[in-house]
LUMMI-964587 format. One line per 3 residues: number of its first residue (from 1); for each residue x, y, z of N, C-alpha, C. Coordinates in pm, whole numbers. Example, Ala and Ser with C-alpha at 12.3 -4.5 7.8 and 13.67 -1.06 7.14 Angstrom:
LUMMI-964587
1) 1319:-569:780:1230:-450:780:1320:-330:780  1285:-225:708:1367:-106:714:1290:3:787;
END
This chain:
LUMMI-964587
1) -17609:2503:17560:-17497:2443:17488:-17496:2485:17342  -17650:2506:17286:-17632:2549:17129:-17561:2676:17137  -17616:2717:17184:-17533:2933:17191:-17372:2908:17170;
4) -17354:2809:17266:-17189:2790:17310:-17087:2729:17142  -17207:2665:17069:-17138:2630:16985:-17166:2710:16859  -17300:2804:16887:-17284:2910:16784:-17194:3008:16759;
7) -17184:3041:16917:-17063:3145:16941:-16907:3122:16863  -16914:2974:16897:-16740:2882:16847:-16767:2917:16689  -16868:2906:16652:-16835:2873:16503:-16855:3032:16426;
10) -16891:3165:16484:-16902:3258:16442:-16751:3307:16460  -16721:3236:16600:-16563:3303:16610:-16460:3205:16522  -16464:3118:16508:-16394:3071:16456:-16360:3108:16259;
13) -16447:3125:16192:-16424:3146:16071:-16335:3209:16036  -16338:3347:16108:-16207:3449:16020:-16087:3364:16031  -16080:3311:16156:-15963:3258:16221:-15914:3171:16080;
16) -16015:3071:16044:-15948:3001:15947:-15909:3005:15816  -15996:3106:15840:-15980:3204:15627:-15959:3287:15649  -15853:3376:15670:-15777:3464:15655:-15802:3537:15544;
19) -15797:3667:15522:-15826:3706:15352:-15923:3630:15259  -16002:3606:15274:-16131:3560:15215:-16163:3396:15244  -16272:3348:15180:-16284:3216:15152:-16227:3134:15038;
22) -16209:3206:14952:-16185:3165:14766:-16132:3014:14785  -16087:2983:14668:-16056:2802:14615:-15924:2854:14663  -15876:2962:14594:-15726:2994:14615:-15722:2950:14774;
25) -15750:3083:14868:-15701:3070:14937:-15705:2898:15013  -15824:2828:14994:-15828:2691:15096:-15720:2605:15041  -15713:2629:14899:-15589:2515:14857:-15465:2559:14900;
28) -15432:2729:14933:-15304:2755:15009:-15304:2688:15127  -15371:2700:15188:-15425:2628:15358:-15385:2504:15345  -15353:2420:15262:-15362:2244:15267:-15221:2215:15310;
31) -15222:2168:15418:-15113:2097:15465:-15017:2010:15367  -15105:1963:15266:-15028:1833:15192:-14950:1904:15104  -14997:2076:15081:-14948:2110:14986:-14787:2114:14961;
34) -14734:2148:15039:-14586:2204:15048:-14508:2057:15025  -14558:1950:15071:-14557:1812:15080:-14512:1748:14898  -14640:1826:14847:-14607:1788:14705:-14544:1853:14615;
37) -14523:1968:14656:-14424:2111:14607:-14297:2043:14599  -14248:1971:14732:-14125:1962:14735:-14091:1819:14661  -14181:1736:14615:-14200:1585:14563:-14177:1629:14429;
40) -14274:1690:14357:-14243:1752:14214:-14124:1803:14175  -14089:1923:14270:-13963:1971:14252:-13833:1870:14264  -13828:1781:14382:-13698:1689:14364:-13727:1617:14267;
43) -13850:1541:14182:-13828:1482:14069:-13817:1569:13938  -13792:1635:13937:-13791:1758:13840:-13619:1725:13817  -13563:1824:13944:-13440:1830:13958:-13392:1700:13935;
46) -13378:1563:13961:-13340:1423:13961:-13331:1426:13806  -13488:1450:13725:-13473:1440:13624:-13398:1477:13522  -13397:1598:13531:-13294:1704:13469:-13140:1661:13481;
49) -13130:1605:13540:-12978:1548:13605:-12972:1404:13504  -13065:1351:13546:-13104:1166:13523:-13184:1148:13438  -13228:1163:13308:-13346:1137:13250:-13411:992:13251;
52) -13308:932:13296:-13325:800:13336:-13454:732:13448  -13439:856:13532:-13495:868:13615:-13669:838:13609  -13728:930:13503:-13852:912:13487:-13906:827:13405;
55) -13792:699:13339:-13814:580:13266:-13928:518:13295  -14015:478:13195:-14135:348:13232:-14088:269:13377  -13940:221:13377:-13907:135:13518:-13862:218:13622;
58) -13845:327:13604:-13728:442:13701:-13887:447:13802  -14027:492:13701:-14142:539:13787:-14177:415:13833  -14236:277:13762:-14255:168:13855:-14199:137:13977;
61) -14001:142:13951:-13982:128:14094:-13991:278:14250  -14012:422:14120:-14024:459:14263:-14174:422:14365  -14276:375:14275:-14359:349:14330:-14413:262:14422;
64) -14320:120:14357:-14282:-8:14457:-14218:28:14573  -14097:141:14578:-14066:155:14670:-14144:220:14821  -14244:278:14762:-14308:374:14847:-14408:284:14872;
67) -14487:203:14811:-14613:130:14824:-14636:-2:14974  -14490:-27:15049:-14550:-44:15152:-14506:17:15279  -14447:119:15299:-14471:224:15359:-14571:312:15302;
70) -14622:336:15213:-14791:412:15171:-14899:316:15298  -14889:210:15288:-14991:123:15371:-14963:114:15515  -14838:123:15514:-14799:150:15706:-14808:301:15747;
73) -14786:355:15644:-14845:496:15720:-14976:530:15721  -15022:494:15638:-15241:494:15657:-15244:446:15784  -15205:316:15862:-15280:245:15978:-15185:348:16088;
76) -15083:436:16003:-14999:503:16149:-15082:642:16177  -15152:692:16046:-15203:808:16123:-15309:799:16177  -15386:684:16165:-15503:643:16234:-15469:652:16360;
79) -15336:626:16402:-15291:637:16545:-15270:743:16597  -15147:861:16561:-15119:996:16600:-15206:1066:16564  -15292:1086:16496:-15412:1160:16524:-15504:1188:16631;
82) -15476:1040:16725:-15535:1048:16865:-15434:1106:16947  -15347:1073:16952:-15184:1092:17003:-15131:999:17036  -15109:888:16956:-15086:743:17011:-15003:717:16913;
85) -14919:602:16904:-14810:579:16804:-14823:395:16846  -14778:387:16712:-14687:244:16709:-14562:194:16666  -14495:175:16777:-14368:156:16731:-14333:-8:16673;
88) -14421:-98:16711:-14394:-260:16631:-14431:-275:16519  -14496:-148:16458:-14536:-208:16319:-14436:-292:16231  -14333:-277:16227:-14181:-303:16148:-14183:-452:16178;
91) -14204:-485:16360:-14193:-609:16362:-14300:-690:16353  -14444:-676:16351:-14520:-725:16315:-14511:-747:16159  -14494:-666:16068:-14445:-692:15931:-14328:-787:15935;
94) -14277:-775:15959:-14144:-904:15975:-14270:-1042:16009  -14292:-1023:16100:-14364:-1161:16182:-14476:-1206:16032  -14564:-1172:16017:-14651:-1167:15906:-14580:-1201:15783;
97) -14482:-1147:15773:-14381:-1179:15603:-14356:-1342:15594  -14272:-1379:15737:-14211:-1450:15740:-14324:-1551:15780  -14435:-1557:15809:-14563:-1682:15830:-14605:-1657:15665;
100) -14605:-1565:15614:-14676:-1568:15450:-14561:-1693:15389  -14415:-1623:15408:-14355:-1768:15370:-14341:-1902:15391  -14381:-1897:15519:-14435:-2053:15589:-14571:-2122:15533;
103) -14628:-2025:15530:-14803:-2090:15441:-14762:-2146:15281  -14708:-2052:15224:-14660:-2115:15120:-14594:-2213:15094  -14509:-2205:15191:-14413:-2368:15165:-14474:-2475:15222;
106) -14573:-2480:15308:-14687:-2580:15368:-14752:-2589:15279  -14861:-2494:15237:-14977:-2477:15161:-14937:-2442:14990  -14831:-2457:14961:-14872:-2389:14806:-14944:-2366:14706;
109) -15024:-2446:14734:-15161:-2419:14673:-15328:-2352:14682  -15283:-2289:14793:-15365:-2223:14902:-15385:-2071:14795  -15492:-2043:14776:-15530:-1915:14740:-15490:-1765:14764;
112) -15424:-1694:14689:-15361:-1569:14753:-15452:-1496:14828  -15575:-1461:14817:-15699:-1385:14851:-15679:-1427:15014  -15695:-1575:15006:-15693:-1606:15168:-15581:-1605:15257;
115) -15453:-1583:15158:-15293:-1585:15230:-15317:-1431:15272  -15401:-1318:15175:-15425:-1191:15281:-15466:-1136:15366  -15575:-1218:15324:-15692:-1235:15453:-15603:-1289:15599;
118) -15564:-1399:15595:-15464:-1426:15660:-15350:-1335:15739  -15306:-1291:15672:-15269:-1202:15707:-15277:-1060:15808  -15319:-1020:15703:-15451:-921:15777:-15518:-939:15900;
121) -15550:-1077:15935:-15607:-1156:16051:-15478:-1138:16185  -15389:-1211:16127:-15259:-1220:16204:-15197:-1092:16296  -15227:-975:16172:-15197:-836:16222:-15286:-785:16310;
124) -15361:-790:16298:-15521:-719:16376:-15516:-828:16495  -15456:-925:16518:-15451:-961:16651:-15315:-903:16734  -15232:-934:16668:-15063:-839:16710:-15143:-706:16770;
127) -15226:-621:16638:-15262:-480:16665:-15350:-443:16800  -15457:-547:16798:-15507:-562:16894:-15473:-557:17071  -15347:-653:17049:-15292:-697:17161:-15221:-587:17241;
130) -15181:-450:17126:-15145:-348:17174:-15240:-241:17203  -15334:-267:17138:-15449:-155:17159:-15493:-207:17289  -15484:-312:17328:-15601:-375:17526:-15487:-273:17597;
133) -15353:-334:17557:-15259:-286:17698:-15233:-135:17694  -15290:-70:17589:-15273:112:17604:-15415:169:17647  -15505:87:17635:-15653:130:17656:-15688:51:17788;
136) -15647:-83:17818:-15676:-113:17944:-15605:-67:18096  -15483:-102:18066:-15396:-86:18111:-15318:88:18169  -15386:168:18097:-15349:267:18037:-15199:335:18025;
139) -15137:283:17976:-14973:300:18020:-14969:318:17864  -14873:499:17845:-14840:537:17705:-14831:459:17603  -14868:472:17473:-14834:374:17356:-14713:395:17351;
142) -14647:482:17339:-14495:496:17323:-14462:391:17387  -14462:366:17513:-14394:265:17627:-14453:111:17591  -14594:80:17541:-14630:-27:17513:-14563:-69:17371;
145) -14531:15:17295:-14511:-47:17162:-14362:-73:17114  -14277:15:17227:-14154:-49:17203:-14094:-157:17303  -14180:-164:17363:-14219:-325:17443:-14208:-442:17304;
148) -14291:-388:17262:-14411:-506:17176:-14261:-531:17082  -14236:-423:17011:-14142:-399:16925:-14015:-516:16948  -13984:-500:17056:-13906:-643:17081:-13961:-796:17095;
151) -14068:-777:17162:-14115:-877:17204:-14143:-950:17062  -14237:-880:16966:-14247:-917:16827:-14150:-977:16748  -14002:-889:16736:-13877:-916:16738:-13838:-1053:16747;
154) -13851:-1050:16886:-13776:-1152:16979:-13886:-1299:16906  -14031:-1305:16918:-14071:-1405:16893:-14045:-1451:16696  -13995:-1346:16602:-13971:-1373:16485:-13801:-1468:16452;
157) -13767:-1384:16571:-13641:-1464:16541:-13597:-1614:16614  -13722:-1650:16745:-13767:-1748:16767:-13785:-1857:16634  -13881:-1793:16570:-13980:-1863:16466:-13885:-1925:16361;
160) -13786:-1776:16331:-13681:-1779:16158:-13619:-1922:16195  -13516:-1814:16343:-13395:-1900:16328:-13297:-1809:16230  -13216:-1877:16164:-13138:-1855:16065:-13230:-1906:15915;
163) -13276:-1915:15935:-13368:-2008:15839:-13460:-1863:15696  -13456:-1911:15617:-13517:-1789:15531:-13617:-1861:15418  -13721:-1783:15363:-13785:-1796:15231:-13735:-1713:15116;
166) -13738:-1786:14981:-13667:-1677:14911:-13809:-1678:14806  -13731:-1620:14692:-13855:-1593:14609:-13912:-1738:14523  -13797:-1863:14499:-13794:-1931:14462:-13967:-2033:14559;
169) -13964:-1989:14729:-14045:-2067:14745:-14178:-1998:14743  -14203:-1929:14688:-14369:-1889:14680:-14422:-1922:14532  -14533:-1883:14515:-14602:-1892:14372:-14599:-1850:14308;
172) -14524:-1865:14173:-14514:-1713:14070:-14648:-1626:14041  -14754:-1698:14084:-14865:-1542:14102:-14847:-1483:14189  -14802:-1528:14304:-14809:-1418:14413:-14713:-1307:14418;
175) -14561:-1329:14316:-14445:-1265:14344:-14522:-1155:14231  -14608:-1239:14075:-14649:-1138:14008:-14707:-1006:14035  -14757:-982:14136:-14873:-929:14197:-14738:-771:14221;
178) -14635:-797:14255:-14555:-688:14230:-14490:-629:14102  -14477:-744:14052:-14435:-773:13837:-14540:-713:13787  -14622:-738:13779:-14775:-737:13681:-14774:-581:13722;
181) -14851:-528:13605:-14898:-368:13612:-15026:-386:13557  -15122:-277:13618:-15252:-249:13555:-15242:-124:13522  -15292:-54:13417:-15269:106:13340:-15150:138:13445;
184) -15043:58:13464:-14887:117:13418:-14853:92:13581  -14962:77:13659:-14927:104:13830:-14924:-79:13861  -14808:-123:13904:-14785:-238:13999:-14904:-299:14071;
187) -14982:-394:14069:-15092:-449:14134:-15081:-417:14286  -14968:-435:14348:-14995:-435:14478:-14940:-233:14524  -14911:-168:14400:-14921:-17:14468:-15090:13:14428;
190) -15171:-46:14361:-15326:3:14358:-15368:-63:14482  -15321:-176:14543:-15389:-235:14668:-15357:-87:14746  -15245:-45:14728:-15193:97:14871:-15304:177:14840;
193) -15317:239:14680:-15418:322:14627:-15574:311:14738  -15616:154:14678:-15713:154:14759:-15733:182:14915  -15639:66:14998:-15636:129:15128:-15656:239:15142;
196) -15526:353:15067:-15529:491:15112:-15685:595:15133  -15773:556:14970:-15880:547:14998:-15987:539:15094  -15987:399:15118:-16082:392:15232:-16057:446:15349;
199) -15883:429:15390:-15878:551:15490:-15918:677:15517  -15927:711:15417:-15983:855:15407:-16118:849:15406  -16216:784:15347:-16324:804:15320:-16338:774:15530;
202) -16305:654:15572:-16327:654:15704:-16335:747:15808  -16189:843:15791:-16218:912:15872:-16241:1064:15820  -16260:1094:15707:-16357:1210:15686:-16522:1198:15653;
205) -16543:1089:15670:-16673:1042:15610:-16794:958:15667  -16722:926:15809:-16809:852:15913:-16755:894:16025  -16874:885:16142:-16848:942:16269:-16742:888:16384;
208) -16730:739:16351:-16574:676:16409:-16445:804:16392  -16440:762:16241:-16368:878:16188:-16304:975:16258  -16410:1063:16230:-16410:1208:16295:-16421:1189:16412;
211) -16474:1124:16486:-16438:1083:16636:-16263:1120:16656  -16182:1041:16585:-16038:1001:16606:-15985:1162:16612  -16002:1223:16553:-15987:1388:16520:-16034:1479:16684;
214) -16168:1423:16699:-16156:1522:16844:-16118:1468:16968  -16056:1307:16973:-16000:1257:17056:-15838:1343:17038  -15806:1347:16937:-15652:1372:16939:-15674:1543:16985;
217) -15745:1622:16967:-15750:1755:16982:-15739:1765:17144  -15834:1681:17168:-15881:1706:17310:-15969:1575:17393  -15892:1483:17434:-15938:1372:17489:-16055:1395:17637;
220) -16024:1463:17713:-16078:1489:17786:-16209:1558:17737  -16203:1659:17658:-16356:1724:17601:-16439:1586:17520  -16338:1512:17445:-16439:1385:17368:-16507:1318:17473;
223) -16468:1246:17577:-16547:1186:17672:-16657:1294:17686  -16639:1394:17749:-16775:1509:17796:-16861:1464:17650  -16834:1446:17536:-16877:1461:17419:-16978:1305:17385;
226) -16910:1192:17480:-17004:1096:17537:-16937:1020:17401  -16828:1050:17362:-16743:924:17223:-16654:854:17323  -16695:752:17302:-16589:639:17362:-16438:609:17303;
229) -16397:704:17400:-16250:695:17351:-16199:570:17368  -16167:510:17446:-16127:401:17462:-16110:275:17342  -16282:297:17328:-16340:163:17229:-16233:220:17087;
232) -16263:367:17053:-16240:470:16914:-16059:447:16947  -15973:444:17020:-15865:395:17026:-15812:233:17004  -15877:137:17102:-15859:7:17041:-15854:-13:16939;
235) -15973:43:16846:-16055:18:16742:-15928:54:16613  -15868:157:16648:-15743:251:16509:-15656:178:16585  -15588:69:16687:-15491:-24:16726:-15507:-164:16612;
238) -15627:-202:16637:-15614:-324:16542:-15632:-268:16421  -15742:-142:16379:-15717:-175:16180:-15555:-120:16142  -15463:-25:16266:-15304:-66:16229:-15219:-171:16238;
241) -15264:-265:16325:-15208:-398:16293:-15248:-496:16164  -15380:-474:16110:-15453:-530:15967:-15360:-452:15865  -15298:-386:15859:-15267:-309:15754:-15133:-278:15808;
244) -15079:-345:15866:-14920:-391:15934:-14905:-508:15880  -15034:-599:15885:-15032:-751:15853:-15057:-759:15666  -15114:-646:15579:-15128:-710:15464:-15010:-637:15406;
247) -14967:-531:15484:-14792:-492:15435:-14709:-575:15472  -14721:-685:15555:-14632:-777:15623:-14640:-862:15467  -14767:-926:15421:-14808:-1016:15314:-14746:-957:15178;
250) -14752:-868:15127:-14718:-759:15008:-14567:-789:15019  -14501:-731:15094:-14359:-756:15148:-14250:-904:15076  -14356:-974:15143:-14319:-1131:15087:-14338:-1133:14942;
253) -14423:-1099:14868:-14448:-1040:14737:-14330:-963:14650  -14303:-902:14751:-14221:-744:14678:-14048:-781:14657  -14014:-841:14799:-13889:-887:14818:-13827:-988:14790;
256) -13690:-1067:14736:-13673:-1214:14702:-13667:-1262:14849  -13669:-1216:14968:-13650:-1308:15073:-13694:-1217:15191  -13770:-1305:15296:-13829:-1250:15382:-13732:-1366:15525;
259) -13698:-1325:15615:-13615:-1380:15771:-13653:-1347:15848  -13548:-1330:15928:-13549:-1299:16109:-13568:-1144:16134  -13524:-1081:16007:-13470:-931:16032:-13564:-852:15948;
262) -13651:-907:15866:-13713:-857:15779:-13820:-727:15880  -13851:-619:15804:-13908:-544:15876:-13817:-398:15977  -13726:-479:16021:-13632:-416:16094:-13618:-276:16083;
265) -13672:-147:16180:-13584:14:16108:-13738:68:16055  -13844:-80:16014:-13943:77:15926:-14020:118:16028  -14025:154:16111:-14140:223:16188:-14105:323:16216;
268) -13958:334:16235:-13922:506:16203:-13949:597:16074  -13928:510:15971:-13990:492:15864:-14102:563:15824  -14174:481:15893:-14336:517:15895:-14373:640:15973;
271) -14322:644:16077:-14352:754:16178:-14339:890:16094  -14207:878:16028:-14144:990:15959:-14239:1040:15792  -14262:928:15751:-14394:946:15670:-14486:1006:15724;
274) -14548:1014:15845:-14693:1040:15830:-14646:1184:15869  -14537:1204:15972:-14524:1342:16018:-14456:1459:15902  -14404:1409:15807:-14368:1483:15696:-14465:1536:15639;
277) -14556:1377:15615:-14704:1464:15546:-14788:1481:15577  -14756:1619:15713:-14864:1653:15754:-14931:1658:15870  -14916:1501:15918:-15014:1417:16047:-14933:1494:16189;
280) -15046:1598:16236:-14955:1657:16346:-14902:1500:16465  -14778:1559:16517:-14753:1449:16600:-14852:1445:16737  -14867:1573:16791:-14965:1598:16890:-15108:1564:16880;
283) -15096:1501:16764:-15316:1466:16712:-15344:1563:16687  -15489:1550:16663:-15570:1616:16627:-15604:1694:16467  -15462:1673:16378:-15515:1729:16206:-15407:1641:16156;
286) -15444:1644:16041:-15369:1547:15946:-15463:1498:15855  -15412:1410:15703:-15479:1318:15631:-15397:1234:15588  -15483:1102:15579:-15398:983:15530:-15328:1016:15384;
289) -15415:1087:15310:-15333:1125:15157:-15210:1230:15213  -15200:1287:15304:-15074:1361:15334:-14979:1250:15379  -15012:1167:15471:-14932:1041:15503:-14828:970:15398;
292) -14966:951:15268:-14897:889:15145:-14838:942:15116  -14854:1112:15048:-14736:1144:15012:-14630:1206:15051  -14619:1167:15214:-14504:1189:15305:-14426:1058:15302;
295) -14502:958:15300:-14402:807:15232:-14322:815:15074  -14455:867:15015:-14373:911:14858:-14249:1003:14867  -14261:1080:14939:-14128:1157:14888:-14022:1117:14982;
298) -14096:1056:15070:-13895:1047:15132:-13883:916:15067  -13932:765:14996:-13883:678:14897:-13812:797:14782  -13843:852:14727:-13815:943:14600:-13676:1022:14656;
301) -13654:1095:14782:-13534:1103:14814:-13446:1045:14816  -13447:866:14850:-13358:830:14861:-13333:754:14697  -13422:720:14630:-13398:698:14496:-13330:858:14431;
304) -13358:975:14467:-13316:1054:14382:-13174:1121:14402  -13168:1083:14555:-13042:1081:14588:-12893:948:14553  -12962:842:14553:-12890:781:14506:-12890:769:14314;
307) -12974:801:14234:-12958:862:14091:-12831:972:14107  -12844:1045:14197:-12742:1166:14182:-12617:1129:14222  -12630:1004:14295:-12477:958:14329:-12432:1054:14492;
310) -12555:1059:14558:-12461:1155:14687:-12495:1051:14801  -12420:998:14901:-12346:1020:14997:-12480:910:15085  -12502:823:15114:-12598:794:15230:-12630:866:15346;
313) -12539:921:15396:-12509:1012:15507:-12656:1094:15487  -12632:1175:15394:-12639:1284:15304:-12853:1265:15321  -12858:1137:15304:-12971:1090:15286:-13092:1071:15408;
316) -13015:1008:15505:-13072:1009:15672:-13069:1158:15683  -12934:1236:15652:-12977:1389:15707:-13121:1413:15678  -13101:1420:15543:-13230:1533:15445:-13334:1491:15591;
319) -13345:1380:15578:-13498:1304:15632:-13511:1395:15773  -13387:1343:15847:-13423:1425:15937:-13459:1530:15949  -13366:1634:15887:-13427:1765:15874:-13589:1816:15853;
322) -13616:1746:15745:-13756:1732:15689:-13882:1723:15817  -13816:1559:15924:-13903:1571:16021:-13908:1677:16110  -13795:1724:16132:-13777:1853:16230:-13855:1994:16217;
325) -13865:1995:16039:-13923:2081:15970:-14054:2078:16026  -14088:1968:15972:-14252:1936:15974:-14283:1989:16137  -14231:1940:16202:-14254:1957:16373:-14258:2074:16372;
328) -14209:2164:16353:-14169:2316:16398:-14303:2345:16310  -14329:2344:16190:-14403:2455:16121:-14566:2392:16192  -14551:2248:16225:-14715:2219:16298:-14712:2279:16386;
331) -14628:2336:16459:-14656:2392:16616:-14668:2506:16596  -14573:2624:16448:-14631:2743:16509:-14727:2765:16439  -14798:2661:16334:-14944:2698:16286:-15055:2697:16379;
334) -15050:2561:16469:-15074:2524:16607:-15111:2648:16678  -14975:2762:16697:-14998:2848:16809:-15079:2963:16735  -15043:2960:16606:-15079:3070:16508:-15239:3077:16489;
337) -15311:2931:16462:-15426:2908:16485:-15520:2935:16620  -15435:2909:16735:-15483:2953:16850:-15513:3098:16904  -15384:3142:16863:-15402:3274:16853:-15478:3377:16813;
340) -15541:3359:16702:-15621:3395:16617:-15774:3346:16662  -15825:3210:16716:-15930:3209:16808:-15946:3273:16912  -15824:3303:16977:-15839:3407:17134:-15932:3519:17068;
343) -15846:3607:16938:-15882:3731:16934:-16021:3703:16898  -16029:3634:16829:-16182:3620:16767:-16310:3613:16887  -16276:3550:16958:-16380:3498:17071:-16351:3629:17158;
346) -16237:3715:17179:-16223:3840:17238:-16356:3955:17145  -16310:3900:17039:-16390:4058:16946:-16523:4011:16966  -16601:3871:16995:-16727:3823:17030:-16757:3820:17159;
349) -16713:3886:17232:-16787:3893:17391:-16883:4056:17386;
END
């Protein structure tokens, strides 16, 4: 078996460095790159148009805007990296928003720390509940989660009613927590900061992690590999429902009113975040910092599109396109990469 993996890794190099090793070339190689090429450049252009645009408040709110989709796309690529998706995140955030406003108007005096915790708790059981029925059950996440997606739905608007929280009923610390800035960034976009963080450190930095990476490549070789897929799938089901649930909490924070409908629409949202930046849809490569700033720039599109005054229409297009983009250029790097191992492992026999 060692030979077998000496062989892989002698053939594999050229394959991935092309024209040398240098800094240059690996930072050409970065997926996220083109990601932020095109983020810079539309705020460039916006600016030039809008100087308005890059105001002390123009940057706070593009950041608010992006900061809880930044956190739903961290717990989403934890998912398509295996090849698994969630489509209820939207309504679990709804469900979670709208109990943060219920604790408060029960509890108002209840500690924010534990209204997240809370939270967080709430989600990771939702998340959970979808991770048994795709891992036990084994029936596609696709098919389980737009199950859930209603079902979640269906039990929020149980709960609402017509009935709403506005900003008037929470705690003016807790609404602060979106008000308040620390060196210039919104308290609850450094909570995204952090998440984004530990996501990363997780799965480039511990063997769970990197587990999730050769499940999505190749599920069948990870078992031979003796990683418990199963458990390593449940496991990225609930910490996306925890981080469904403290974007559900943030939400209530961010917005004057959380209902029946709250949530509604983002999981396309999200989906479209992680695959913009980066996160192949098929598994197996991606990073959560590509995620983020695949949430950052399509918030920044639609702020920079509406600065410019064009068209809503105009706005769903771009996006789409963008995802379509992303799809096409992962697949023929995909084939392009493959390709290039044939010959290699050809020129090594």
């Amino acid at each position: 078996m060692s030979s077998t993996v000496k062989h892989g890794e002698k053939g594999t190099t050229p394959a991935l460095a092309p024209g040398g090793s240098g800094g240059l070339g690996a930072l050409l190689r970065l997926r996220e790159l083109p990601v932020l090429v095109a983020l810079l450049l539309l705020v460039l252009i916006t600016y030039l148009n809008n100087p308005l645009f890059l105001s002390p408040q123009g940057v706070k709110d593009l950041l608010l805007n992006a900061t809880i989709i930044v956190i739903l796309a961290a717990g989403q690529t934890l998912l398509i990296i295996t090849r698994n998706i969630d489509l209820s995140v939207g309504s679990m955030l709804g469900l979670v928003a709208f109990g943060t406003g219920s604790i408060f108007v029960a509890m108002p005096g209840l500690p924010i720390i534990v209204v997240l915790l809370l939270g967080m708790a709430f989600g990771a059981l939702l998340g959970a509940f979808n991770g048994f029925l795709v891992t036990v059950a084994k029936v596609p996440a696709l098919v389980i989660t737009l199950g859930t997606l209603y079902v979640f739905r269906g039990l929020n608007n149980a709960w609402a009613g017509g009935k709403q929280y506005f900003a008037g009923d929470r705690p003016e610390a807790f609404g602060a927590l979106s008000v308040d800035t620390v060196l210039g960034f919104p308290i609850i976009t450094l909570l995204a900061i952090v998440v984004v963080a530990a996501v990363a450190v997780y799965m480039a930095g511990t063997r769970p992690g990197r587990d999730l990476y050769a499940i999505g490549s190749d599920p069948e070789a990870a078992k031979v590999l003796g990683i418990k897929v199963s458990q390593r799938v449940f496991l990225a089901f609930l910490a996306n429902g925890a981080l469904a649930g403290l974007a559900g909490v943030l939400y209530a924070s961010r917005f004057n009113s959380v209902g029946a409908t709250t949530g509604t629409g983002m999981e396309l949202d999200v989906v479209a975040a992680a695959v913009v930046g980066g996160v192949a849809i098929f598994g197996g490569s991606g990073t959560v910092a590509g995620a983020a700033l695949g949430a950052l720039l399509l918030t920044t599109i639609t702020s920079s599109l509406t600065a410019l005054r064009v068209d809503k229409f105009w706005q769903q297009a771009i996006v789409g396109i963008l995802i379509l983009t992303a799809i096409v250029i992962d697949r023929l790097a995909s084939l392009r990469t493959a390709r290039k191992l044939r010959i290699s492992e050809a020129r090594n026999v």
